[in-house]
C-alpha positions in Angstrom: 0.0 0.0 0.0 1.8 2.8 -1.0 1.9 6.2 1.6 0.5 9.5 0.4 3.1 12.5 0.9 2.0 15.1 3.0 4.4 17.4 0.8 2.3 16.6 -2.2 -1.1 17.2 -0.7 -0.2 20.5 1.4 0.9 21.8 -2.0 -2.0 20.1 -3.6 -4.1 22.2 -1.4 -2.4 25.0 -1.7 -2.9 25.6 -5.2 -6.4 24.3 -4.9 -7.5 27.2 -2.8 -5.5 29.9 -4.7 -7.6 28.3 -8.3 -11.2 28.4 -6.3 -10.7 32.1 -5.7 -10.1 33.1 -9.2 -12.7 30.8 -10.0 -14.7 33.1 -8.1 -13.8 36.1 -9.8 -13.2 35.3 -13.1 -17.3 33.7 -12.8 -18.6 37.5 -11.4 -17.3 39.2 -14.4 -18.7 36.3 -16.7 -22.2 37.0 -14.9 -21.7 40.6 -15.2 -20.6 40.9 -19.1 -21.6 37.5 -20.8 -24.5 37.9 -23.3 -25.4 34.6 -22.6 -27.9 35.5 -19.3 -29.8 38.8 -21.3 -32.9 37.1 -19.9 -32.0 37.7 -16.2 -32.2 41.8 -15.3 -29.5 43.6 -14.9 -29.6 44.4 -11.5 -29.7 40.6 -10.7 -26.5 40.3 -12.8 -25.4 43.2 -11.1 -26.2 41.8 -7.2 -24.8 38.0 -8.3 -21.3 39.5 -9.5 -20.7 41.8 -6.8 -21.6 38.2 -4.7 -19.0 36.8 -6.3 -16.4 39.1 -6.6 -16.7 39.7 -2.8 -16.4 35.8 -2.2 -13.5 35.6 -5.0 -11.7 38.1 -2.8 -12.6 37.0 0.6 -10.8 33.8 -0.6 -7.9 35.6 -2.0 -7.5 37.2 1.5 -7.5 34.1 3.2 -5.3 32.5 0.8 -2.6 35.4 1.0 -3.2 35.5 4.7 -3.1 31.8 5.4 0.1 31.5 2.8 1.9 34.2 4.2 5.3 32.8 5.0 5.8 30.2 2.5 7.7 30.7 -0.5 6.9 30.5 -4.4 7.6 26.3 -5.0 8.7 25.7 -1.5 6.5 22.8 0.2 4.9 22.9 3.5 6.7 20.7 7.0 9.6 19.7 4.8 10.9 17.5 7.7 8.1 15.3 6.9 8.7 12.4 4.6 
């Protein structure tokens, strides 16, 4: 049975979290421009994008915050193997 590497799954995560959040963003300005939801009103586009823009960054925050010491390409408890 082989072992999973903690290395592998904290940086896993890492980028996971940092992906969601743009996700987030890059879905409010789709809802805000696309010409795909003309039959929804404008100000519902309006109210969903600024949703998720506010959750997009709200996520970036955390991820900055929560990601604050390591370094670009450097994996989390090294020591571990």
């Amino acid at each position: 049975m082989s072992k999973i590497n903690r290395n592998s799954v904290s940086n896993f995560m890492h980028w996971l979290g940092l992906l969601t959040a743009a996700t987030f963003v890059i879905l409010g300005i789709y809802i805000l421009y696309s010409d795909n939801l003309n039959g929804l009103e404008k100000t519902t586009r309006v109210i969903f994008s600024i949703f998720f823009f506010a959750l997009g960054f709200f996520r970036i925050v955390n991820w900055v915050l929560k990601n604050k010491s390591r370094k670009i390409g450097e994996y989390a408890n090294e020591d571990d193997n």
